[in-house]
C-alpha positions in Angstrom: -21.2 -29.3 -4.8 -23.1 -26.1 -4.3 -20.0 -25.4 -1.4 -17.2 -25.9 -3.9 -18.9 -23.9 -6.0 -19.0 -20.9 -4.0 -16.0 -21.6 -2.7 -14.3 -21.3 -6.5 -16.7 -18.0 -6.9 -14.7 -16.7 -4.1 -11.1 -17.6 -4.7 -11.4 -17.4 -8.6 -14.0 -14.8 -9.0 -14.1 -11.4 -10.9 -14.2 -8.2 -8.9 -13.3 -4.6 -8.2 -9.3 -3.7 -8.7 -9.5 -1.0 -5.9 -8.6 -3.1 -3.0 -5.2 -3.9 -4.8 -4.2 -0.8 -6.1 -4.9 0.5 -2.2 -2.5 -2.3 -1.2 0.1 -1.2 -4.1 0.3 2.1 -2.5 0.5 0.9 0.7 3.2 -1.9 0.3 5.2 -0.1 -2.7 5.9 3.0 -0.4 6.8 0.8 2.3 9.4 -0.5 0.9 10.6 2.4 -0.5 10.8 4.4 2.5 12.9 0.9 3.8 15.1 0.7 0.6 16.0 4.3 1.6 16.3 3.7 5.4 19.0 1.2 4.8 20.0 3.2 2.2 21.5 5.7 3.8 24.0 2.9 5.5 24.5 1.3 1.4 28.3 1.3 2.4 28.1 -0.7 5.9 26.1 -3.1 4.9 26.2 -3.6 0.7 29.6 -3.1 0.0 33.2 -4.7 -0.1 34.6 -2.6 2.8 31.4 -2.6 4.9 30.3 -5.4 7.6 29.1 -8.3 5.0 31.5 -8.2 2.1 30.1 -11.1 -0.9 32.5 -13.8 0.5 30.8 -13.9 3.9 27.0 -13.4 2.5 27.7 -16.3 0.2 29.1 -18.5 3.0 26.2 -16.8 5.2 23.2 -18.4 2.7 24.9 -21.5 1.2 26.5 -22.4 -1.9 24.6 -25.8 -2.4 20.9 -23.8 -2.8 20.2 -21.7 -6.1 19.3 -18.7 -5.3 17.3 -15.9 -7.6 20.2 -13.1 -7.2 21.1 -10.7 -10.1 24.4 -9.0 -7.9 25.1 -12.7 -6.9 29.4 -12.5 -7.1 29.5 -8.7 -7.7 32.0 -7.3 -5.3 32.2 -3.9 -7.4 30.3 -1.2 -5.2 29.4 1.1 -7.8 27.5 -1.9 -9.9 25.7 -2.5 -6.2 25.2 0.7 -5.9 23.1 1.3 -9.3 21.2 -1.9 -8.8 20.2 -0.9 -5.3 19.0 2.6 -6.9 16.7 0.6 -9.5 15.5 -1.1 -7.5 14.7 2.2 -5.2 13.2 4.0 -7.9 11.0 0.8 -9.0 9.5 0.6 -5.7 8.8 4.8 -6.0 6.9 3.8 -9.3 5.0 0.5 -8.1 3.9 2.9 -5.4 2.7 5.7 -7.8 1.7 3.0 -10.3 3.4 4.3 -13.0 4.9 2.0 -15.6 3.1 -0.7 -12.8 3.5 -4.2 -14.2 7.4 -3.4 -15.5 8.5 -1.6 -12.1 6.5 -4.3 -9.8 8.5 -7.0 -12.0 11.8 -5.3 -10.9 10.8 -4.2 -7.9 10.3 -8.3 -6.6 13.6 -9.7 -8.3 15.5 -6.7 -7.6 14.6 -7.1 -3.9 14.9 -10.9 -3.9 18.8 -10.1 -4.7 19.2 -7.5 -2.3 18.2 -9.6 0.7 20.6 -12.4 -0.6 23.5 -10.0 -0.9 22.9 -9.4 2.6 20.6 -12.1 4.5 22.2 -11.1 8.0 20.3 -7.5 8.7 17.0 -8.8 7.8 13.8 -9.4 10.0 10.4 -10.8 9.6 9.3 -7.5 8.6 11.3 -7.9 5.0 10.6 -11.2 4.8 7.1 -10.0 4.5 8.0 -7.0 2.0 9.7 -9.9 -0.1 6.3 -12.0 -0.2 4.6 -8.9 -1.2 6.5 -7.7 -3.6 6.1 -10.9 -5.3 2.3 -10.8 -5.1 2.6 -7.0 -6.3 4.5 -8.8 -9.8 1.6 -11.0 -10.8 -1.1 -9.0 -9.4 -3.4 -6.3 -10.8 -1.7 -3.3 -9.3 -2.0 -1.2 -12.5 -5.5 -1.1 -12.7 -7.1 1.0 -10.0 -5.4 4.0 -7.7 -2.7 4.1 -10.6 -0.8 6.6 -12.5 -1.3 4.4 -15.4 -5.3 4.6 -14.9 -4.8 8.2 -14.7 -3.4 8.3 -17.7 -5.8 5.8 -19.4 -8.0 7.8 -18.8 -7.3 10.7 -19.6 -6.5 9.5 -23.2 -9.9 8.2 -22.8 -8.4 4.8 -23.4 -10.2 2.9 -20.4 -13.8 3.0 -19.0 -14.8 5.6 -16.2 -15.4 2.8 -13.9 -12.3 0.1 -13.3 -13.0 -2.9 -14.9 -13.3 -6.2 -12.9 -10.6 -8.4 -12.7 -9.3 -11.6 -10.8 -9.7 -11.9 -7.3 -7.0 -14.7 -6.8 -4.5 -12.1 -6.0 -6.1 -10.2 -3.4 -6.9 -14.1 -1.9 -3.3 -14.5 -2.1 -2.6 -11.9 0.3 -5.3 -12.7 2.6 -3.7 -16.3 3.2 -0.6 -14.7 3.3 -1.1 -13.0 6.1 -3.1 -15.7 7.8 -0.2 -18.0 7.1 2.1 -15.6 9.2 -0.1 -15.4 11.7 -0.9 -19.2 12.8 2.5 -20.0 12.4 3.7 -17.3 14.6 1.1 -18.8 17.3 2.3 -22.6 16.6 5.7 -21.8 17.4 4.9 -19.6 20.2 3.0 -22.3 22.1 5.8 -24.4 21.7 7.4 -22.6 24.0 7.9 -22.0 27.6 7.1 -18.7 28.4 4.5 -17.9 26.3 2.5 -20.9 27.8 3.2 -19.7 31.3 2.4 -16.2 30.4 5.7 -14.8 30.8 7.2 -14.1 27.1 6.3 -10.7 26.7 8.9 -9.4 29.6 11.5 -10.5 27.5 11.4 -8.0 24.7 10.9 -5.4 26.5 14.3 -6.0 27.8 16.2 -6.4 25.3 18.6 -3.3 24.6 18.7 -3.8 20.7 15.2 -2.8 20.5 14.4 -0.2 23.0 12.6 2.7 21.5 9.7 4.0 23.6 9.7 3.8 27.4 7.0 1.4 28.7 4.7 1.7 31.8 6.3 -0.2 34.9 2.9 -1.8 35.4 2.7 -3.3 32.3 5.9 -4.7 32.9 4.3 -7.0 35.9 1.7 -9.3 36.7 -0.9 -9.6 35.6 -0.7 -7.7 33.0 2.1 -10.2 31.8 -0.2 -12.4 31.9 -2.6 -10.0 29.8 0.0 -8.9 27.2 1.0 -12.5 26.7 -2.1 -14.0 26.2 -4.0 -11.0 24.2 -1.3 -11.4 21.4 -1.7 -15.1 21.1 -4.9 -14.8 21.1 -5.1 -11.9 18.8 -2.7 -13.3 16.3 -5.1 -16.5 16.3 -8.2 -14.4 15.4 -5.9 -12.9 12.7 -5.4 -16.1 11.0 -9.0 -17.6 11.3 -11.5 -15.6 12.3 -10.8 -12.7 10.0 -12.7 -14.3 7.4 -16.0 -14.1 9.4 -17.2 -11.0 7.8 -18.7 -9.8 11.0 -16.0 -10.2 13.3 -13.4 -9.3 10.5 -13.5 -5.2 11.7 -12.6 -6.3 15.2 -10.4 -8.5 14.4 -8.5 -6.3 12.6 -8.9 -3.7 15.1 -7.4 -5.8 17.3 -4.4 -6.7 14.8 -3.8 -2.6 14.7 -3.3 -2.2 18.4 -1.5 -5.1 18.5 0.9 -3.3 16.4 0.5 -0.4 17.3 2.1 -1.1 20.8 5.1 -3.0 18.9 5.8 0.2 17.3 5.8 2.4 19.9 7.6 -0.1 22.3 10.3 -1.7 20.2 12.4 -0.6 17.4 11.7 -3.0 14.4 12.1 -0.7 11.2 8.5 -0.6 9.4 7.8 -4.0 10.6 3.9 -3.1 11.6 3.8 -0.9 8.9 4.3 -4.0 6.3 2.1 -6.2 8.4 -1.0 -4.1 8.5 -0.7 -3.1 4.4 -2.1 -6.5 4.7 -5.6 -5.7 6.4 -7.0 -3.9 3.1 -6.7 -7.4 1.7 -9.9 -8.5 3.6 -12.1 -5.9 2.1 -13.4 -5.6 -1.0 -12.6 -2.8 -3.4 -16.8 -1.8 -3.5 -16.4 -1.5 -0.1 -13.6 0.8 0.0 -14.5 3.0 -2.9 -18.2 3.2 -0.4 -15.6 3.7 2.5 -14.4 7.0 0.7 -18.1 8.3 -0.1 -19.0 8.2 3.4 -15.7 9.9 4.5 -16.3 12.7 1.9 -19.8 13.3 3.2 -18.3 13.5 6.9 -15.7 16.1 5.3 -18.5 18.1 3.5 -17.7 21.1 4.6 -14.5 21.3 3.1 -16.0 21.0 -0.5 -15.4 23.5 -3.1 -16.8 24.8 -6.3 -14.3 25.4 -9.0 -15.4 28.0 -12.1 -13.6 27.4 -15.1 -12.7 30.1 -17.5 -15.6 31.5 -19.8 -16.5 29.4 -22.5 -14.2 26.3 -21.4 -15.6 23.1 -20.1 -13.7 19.8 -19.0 -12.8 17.3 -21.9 -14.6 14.1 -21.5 -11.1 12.3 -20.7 -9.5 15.0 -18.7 -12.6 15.3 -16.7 -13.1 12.0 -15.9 -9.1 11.8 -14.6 -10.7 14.8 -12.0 -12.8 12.9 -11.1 -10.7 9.7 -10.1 -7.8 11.7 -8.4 -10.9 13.8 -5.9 -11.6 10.0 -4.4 -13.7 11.7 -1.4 -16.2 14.1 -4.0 -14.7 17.5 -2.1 -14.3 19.2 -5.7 -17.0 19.9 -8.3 -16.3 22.1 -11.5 -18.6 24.4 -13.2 -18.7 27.0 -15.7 -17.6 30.7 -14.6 -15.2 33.4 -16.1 -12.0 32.0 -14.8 -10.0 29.9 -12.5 -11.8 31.2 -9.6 -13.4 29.2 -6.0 -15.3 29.5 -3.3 -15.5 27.0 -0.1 -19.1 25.4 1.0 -19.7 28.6 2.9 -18.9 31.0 0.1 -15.5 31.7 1.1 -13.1 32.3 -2.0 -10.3 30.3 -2.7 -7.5 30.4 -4.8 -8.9 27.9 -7.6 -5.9 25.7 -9.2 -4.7 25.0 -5.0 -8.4 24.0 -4.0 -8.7 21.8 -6.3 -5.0 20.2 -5.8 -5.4 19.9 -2.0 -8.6 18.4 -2.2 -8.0 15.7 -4.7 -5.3 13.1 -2.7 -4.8 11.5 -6.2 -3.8 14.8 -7.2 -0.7 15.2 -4.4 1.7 13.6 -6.7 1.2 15.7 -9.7 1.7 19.3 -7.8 4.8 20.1 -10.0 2.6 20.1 -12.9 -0.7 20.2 -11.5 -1.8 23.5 -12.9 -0.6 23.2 -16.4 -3.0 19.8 -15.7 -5.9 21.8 -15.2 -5.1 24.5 -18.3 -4.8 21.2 -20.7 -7.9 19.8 -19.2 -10.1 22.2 -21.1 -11.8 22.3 -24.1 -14.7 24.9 -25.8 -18.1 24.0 -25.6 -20.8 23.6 -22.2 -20.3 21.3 -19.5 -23.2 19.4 -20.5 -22.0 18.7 -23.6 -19.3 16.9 -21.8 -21.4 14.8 -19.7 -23.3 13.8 -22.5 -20.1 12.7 -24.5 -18.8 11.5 -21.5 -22.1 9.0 -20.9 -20.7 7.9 -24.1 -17.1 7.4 -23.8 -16.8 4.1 -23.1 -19.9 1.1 -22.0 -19.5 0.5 -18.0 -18.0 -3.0 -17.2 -20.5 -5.3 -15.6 
């Protein structure tokens, strides 16, 4: 009983958002990067004159199994044309997390349709984007890393620190992508030439998906042999033994050279790009947030001080969205007698771009990222702001 009971703590517990909204990011540009990789080809492959007109993709799937497809009998390119561009810009703003739980919603149905319109170009690696952007619908991608947060907070509408929230989601994705993996090994030993060490010859072979040339070597035994057996054997660890907390790092070390050497060697579009989104999944969001401390305290030296104008201090709300956007702690604000800043070593900087460069959160918002920083003021002394901001909102447990 005292099993099941942890066991339900750690499917069905409460926890940190951060891990998600890092997962967001990563899976929502993704797939926007591939909606506008095969984008650029919409004709060829999404229209009536191109290779897979409706008649064929319909024949292609099956008429007999209902499908989730919006476009499903459309054959007029234009109305193909603005549903693939919705669908484009709701993957841009799941990635930024703006508007997150509306664009994630149209982000999965829209791109549900789009493989059906055309099942016959698709890999494993969109099979995968589809799964996620599923997950990315129901989870809690809004409430960490977001442009929503952002701008929570600074109407002063949420607490400083994220509130907990359901872990099922981010355990979704972690048996997800163990599900891929021991499948991929169960098939694999049923056959031939992965058993006698051979199968990874093959692939390298094959025209269609030459990119990067590989070592001769490697291309003979035993390293055959080596190649074959290391990615069974990794993929294996990937699915099991990623849950042993102590191995999980290696493991997924592993899983990123795996990858790695599919990306360099063969051209799948974005296919190890999508798989490894996944890793983040086995880490909580405490540990990524502590991740990001230790990272700004290796990049120390390329903190700044920031002097605001004279007589100006940071609103509680505004100064707190600072805060969130400078994840690595390289920016700290004080009082002065304008926008002026000086590097670790005393070197002056310009004051509004210091701050920008050194706050990733930030990147997005350079188009209006100074009048930001004007708007972010308010009269009074900095620690009056941190004593109204102790009082903005209780911390969540």
């Amino acid at each position: 009983m005292r099993g099941l009971a942890q066991a339900n703590r750690w499917l069905f517990g409460s926890g940190s958002p951060v891990t998600f909204g890092v997962f967001r990011m990563l899976m929502g540009s993704v797939i926007f990067v591939n909606l506008v990789m095969v984008g650029i080809d919409f004709d060829a492959w999404f229209s009536e004159r191109g290779y897979v007109p409706w008649a064929n993709a319909d024949r292609w799937l099956g008429r007999d199994i209902p499908r989730l497809d919006l476009i499903a009998g459309v054959t007029d390119t234009r109305i193909v044309a603005a549903f693939y561009a919705l669908v484009t810009l709701a993957a841009l703003f799941t990635a930024l997390g703006l508007w997150t739980r509306v664009s994630s919603i149209v982000l999965a149905v829209g791109l549900i349709s789009l493989h059906h319109r055309n099942p016959i170009i698709l890999h494993g690696g969109d099979t995968v984007m589809r799964a996620a952007a599923v997950y990315l619908a129901v989870g809690p991608g809004g409430a960490a890393c977001s442009m929503d947060r952002l701008i929570a907070l600074w109407r002063g509408r949420v607490p400083v620190m994220p509130a907990e929230v359901s872990l099922w989601p981010q355990r979704l994705l972690q048996y997800q992508m163990a599900i891929v993996y021991i499948t991929t090994v169960w098939a694999k030993w049923g056959g031939t030439h992965w058993v006698a060490g051979t199968a990874t010859w093959f692939p390298q072979h094959l025209r269609e998906f030459e990119r990067f040339p590989v070592p001769k070597f490697l291309q003979d035994q035993p390293f055959l042999a080596i190649t074959t057996y290391g990615t069974l054997l990794v993929e294996l660890a990937l699915g099991t033994l990623v849950f042993y907390r102590p191995l999980r790092k290696w493991v997924l070390l592993g899983g990123l050279l795996l990858h790695g050497y599919i990306e360099y060697a063969m051209n799948i579009p974005l296919f190890a790009f999508a798989m490894c989104s996944f890793y983040v999944a086995f880490y909580d969001g405490g540990e990524i947030s502590a991740w990001a401390e230790r990272l700004g305290e290796r990049f120390a030296r390329f903190r700044a001080v920031v002097r605001l104008p004279a007589g100006k201090r940071l609103a509680v709300g505004p100064g707190a969205t600072l805060d969130a956007v400078d994840p690595l702690g390289l920016v700290r604000y004080e009082p002065g007698q304008g926008w002026t800043a000086a590097s670790a070593t005393g070197k002056p900087l310009r004051a509004k771009f210091a701050a920008w460069i050194r706050s990733p959160g930030a990147w997005p918002l350079f188009a209006i990222w100074s009048k930001l920083l004007d708007r972010s003021l308010e009269s009074g002394s900095t620690a009056d702001r941190t004593q109204a901001r102790n009082k903005q909102m209780p911390t969540p447990r």
